[in-house]
TIMARPA-431416 format. One record per residue (C-alpha): chain; x, y, z negated; residue number from 1. Coordinates in steps of 0.25 Angstrom, whole numbers. Last residue first. Layout:
<nodes>
NODE cadena     u     v     w num
NODE      A     X     Y     Z NUM
...
</nodes>
This chain:
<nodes>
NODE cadena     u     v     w num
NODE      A   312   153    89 409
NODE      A   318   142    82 408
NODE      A   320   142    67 407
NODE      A   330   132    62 406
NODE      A   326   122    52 405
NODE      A   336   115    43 404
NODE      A   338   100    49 403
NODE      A   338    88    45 402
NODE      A   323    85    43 401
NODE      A   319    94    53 400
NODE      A   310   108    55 399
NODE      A   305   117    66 398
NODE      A   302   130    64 397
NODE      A   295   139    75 396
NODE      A   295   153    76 395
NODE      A   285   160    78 394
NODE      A   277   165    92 393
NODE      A   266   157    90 392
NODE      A   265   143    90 391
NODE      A   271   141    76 390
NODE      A   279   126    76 389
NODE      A   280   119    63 388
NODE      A   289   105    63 387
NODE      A   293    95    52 386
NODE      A   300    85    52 385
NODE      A   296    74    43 384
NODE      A   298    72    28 383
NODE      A   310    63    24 382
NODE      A   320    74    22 381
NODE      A   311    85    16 380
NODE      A   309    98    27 379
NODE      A   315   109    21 378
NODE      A   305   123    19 377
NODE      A   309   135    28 376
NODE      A   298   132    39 375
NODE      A   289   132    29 374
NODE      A   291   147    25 373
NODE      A   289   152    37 372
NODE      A   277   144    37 371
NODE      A   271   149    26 370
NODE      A   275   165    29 369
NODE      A   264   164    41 368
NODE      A   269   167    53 367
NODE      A   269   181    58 366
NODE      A   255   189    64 365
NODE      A   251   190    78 364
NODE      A   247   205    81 363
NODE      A   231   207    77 362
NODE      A   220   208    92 361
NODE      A   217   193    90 360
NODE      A   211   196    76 359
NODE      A   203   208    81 358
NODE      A   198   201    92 357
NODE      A   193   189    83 356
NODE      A   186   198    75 355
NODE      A   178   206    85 354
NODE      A   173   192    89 353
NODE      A   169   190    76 352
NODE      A   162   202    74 351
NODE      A   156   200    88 350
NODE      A   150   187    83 349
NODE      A   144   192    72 348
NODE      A   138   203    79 347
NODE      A   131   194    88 346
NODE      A   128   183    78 345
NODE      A   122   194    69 344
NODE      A   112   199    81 343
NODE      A   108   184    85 342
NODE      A   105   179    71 341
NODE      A    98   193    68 340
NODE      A    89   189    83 339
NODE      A    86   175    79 338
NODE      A    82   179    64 337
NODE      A    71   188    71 336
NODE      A    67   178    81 335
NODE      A    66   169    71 334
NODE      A    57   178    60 333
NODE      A    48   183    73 332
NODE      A    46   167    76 331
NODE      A    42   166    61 330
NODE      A    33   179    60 329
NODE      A    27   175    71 328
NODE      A    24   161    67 327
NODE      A    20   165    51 326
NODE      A    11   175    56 325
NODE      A     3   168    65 324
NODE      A     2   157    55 323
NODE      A    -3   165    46 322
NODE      A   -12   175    54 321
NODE      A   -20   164    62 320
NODE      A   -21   155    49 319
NODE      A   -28   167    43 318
NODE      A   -36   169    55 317
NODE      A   -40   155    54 316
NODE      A   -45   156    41 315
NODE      A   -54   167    45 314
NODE      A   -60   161    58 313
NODE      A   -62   150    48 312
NODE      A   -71   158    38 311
NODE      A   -80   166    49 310
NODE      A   -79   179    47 309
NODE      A   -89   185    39 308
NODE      A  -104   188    41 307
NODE      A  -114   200    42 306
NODE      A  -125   199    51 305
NODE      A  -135   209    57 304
NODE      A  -145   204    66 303
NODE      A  -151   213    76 302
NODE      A  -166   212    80 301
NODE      A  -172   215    96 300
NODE      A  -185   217   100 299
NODE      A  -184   231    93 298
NODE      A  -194   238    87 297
NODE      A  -199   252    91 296
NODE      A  -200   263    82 295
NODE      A  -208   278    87 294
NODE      A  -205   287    73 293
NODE      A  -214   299    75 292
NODE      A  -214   313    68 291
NODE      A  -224   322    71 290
NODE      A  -231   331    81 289
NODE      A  -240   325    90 288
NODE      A  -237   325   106 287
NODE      A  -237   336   116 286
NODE      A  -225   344   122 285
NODE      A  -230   350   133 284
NODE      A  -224   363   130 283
NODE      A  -238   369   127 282
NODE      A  -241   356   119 281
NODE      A  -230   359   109 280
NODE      A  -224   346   102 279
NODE      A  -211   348    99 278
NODE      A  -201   340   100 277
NODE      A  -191   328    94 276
NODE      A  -186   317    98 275
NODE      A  -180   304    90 274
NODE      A  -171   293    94 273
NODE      A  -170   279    85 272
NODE      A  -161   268    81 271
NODE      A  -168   258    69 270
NODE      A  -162   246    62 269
NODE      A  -172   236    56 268
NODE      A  -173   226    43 267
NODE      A  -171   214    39 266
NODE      A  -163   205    29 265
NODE      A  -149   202    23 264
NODE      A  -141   210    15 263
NODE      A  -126   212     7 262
NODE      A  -120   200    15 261
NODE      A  -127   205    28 260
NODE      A  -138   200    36 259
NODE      A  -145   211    42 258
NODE      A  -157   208    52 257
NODE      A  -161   220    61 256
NODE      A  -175   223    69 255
NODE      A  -172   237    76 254
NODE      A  -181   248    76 253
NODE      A  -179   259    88 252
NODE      A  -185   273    84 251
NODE      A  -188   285    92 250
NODE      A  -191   294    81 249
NODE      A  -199   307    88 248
NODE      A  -200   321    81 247
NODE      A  -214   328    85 246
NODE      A  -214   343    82 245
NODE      A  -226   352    81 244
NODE      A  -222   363    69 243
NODE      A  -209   366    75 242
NODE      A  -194   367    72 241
NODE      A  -195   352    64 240
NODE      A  -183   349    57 239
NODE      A  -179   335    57 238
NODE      A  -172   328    49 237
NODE      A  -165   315    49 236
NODE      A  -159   308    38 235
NODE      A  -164   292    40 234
NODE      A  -166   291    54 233
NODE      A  -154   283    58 232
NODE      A  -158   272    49 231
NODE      A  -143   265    46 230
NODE      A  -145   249    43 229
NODE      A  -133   244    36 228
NODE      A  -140   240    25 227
NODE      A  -153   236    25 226
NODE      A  -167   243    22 225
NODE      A  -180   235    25 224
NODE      A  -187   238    38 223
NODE      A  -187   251    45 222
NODE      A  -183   264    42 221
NODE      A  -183   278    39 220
NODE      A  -178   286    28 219
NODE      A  -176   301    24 218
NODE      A  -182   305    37 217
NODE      A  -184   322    37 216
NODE      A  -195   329    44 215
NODE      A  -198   341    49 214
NODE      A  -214   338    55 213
NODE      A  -219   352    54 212
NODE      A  -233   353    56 211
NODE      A  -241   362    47 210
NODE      A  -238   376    53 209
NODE      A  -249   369    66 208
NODE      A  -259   368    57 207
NODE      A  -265   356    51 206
NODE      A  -279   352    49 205
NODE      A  -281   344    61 204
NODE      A  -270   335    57 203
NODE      A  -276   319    56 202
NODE      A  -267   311    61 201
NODE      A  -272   299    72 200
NODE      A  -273   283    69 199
NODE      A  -273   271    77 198
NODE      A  -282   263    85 197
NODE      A  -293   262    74 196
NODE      A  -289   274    68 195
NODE      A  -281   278    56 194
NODE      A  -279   292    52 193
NODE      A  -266   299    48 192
NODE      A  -265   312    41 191
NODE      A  -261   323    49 190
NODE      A  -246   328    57 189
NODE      A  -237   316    62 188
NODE      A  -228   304    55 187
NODE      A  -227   294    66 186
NODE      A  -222   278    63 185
NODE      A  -225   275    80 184
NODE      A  -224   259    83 183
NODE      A  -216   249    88 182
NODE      A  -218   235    81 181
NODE      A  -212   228    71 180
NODE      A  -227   231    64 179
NODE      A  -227   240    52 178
NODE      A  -224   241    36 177
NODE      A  -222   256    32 176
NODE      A  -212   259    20 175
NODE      A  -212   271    14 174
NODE      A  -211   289    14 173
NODE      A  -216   301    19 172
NODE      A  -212   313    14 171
NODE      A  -221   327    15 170
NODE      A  -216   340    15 169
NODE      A  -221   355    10 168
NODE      A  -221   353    -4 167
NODE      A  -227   366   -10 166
NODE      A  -215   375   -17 165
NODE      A  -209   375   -29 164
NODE      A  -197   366   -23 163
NODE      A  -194   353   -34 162
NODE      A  -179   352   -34 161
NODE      A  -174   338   -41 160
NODE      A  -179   330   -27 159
NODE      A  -177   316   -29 158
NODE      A  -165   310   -21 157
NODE      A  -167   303    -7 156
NODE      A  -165   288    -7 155
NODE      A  -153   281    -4 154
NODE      A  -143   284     7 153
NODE      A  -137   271    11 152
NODE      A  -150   262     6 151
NODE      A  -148   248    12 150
NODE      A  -134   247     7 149
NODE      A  -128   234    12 148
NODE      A  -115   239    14 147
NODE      A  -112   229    23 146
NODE      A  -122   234    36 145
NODE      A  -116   247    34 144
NODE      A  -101   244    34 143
NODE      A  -102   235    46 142
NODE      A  -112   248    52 141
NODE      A  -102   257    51 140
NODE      A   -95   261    65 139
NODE      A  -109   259    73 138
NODE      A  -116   267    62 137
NODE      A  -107   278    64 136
NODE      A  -118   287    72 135
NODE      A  -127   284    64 134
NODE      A  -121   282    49 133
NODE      A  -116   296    50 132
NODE      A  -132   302    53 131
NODE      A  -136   292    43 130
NODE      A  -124   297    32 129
NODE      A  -127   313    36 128
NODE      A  -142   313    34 127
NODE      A  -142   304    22 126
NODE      A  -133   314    17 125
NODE      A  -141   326    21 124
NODE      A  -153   319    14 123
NODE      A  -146   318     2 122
NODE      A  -141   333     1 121
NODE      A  -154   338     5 120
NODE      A  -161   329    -8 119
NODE      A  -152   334   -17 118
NODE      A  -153   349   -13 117
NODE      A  -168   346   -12 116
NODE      A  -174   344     0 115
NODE      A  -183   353     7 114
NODE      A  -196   346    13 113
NODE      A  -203   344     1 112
NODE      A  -211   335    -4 111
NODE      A  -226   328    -1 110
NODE      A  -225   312    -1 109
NODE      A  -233   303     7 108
NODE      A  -231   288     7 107
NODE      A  -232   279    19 106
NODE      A  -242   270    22 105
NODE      A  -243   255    26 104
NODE      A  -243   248    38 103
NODE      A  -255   243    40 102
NODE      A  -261   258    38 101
NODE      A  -258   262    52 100
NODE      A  -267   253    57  99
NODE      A  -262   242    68  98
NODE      A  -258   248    82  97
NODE      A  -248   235    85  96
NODE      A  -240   247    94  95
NODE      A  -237   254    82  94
NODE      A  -243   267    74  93
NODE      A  -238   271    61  92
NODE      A  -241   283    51  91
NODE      A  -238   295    44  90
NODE      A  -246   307    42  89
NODE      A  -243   322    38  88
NODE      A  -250   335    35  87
NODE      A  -254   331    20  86
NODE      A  -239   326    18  85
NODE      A  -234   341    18  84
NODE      A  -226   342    29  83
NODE      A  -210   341    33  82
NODE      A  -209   327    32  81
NODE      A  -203   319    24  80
NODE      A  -199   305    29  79
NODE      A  -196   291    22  78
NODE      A  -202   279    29  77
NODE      A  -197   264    30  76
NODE      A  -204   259    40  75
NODE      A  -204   243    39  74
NODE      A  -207   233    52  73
NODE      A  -214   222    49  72
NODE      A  -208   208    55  71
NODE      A  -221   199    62  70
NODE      A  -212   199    75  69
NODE      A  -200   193    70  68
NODE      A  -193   189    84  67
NODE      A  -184   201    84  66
NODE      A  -173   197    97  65
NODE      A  -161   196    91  64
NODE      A  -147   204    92  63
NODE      A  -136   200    84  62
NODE      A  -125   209    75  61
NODE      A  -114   202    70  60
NODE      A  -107   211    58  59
NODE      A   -94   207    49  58
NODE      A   -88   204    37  57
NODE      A   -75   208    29  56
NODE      A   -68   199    21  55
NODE      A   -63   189    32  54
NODE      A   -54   203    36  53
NODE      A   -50   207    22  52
NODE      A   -46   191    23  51
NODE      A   -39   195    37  50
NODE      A   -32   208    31  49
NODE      A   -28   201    19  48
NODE      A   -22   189    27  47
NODE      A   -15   198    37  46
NODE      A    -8   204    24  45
NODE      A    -3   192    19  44
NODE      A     3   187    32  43
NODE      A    10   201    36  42
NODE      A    18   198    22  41
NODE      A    21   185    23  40
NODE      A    25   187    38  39
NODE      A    34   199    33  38
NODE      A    40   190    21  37
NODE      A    43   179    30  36
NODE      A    50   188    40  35
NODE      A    57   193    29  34
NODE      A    63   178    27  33
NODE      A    65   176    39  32
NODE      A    75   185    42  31
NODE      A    83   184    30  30
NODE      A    85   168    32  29
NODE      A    81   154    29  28
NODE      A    85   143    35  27
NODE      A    76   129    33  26
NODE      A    85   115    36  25
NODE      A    88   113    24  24
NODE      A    75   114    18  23
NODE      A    69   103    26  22
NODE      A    59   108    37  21
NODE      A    45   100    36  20
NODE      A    38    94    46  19
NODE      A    25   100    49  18
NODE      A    18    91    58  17
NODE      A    18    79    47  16
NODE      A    14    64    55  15
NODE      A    26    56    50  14
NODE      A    22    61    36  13
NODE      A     8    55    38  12
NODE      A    14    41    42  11
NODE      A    23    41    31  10
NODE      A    12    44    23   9
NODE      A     6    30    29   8
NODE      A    16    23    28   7
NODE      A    21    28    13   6
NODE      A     5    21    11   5
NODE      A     6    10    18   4
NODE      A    19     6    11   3
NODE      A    10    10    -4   2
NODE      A     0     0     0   1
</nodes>
């Protein structure tokens, strides 16, 4: 059992395809050691950036045709109108032509129309946040659909000034439940009265100094709040410079489906164009004077999903980043080494070189004084002849057993 077994890992070892290097046979050097510490370095921060990276989500944004028919469609309401609220009448007309009473009623409130200094200073922020968020929308809307605040501006403070003077303005505000349909949300001169195939305003008794139809949109929009929706009529005012003047709200509703990490649900974006004139039968300018919102609904619904990068996409961009550094940084670390070792050969060799010639170019030197001196020692008798020949231009001794050596030239 224990044979089969040293077999079998045996076997396994045979199959390694990453042999190790021994330790005698690795060589270290200065070159690439701060090319280790570089790629070490360049490493760690590539990591950070590509986990600050993973951290971070992002947008898909799909287009569907809307297939909820029996959806309501919510109009939230909050205007004041330059009028007491005894002139003024509110109500819907769609194409289903139902009642205007279906679909709720809004409530009337007399004010007025000049805002506190707390109030004018609100208002004018909301004014300059939504018209900034407009035109940036397209640069912002990632940040706007994460915040996950439903309410950017919040509600407009109570007023701490009471004017002594009659309230000459009327707010209309609340929620009105209608049919995902287009339809005409109008606020017009008179009372309203319902008919069997509509309704009409009652304003006989209204001169023509009553009118004046300046207005000023704290809030509108459609379905529930959520984040990242920007209701481009929110802040707008409008002066009226005649009594008879009709403002015209061109409004496109958009069905839209949010599913973020901070919120999930529906609601509905809205674009819109508005027009405004005055209505003067002399000019040819006909029409009722007032204030009318025309919506439409569009066939088509967005879908708004927030998600992160796939897990595996992000692994492999870490393997990606370490193994593409540790290969550059190793055939860069060679090359490197390579072109030193090639640079310190060079001068190397040309310092030697120089040396040689500055050798060759010295005077020959005299003998050295130990073998002058050998050449005057005595030879015993029974030890062999001796001789020592200098190939340079010396002299050369010669020695015998019998014989005093002579020098020769």
């Amino acid at each position: 059992m224990l044979r089969h077994r040293r077999k079998a890992l045996q076997t396994v070892k045979s199959l390694d395809a990453f042999p190790k290097t021994s330790e005698e046979c690795i060589e270290v050097s200065t070159t690439g050691g701060t090319f280790s510490v570089l790629s070490l370095l360049l490493m760690m921060w590539l990591v950070v950036m590509e986990v600050m990276y993973y951290m971070e989500t992002t947008f898909t944004y799909t287009f569907k045709p809307d297939a909820d028919f029996t959806e309501k469609l919510k109009i939230n309401v909050d205007i004041t109108i330059a009028m007491p609220c005894r002139f003024v009448g509110a109500d819907v007309l769609d194409m289903t032509g139902q009642q205007v009473m279906t679909f709720g009623s809004l409530e009337m409130e007399d004010t007025w129309w000049v805002l506190d200094p707390d109030q004018r200073i609100h208002f004018e922020g909301v004014q300059r946040v939504n018209s900034y968020l407009r035109d940036q929308f397209h640069s912002i809307h990632e940040l706007l659909w994460r915040s996950g605040y439903t309410n950017i501006f919040g509600d407009m403070p109570r007023r701490r000034i009471i004017p002594e003077r009659e309230k000459d303005a009327c707010r209309l505000y609340g929620t009105l439940e209608i049919n995902k349909v287009a339809g005409n949300f109008h606020i017009t001169a008179g009372k309203t009265i319902p008919l069997p195939r509509g309704h009409a305003h009652l304003a006989v008794f209204m001169d023509d100094r009553d009118y004046n139809f300046t207005h000023r949109i704290n809030k509108l929009s459609f379905g529930d709040p959520a984040p990242g929706i920007v209701h481009p009529l929110e802040g707008d005012e409008q002066l009226a410079e005649k009594n008879h003047m009709t403002y015209q709200y061109f409004v496109t509703v958009v069905p839209t489906y949010v599913n973020t990490y901070s919120h999930r649900g529906s609601s509905f974006q809205y674009s819109v164009a508005e027009q405004s004139r005055e209505i003067s039968h002399e000019k040819n300018s006909h029409g009722t004077p007032g204030i009318y919102f025309k919506y439409d609904v569009s066939a088509l619904k967005v879908e708004v999903v927030e998600h992160h990068e796939p897990l595996i996409t992000f692994l492999t961009r870490l393997c990606g980043i370490v193994g593409g550094i540790f290969t550059c940084s190793g055939l860069i670390s060679r090359f490197v080494g390579l072109l030193v070792n090639c640079l310190t050969c060079r001068f190397l060799k040309s310092d030697d070189n120089g040396k040689v010639e500055e050798e060759a170019s010295k005077p020959l030197l005299k003998p050295p004084a130990t073998l002058l001196l050998a050449s005057n020692l005595q030879p015993s008798v029974a030890g062999p002849q001796l001789t020592s020949t200098i190939t340079t231009t010396p002299p050369t001794l010669v020695s015998g057993p019998s014989q005093e050596p002579s020098p020769t030239t």
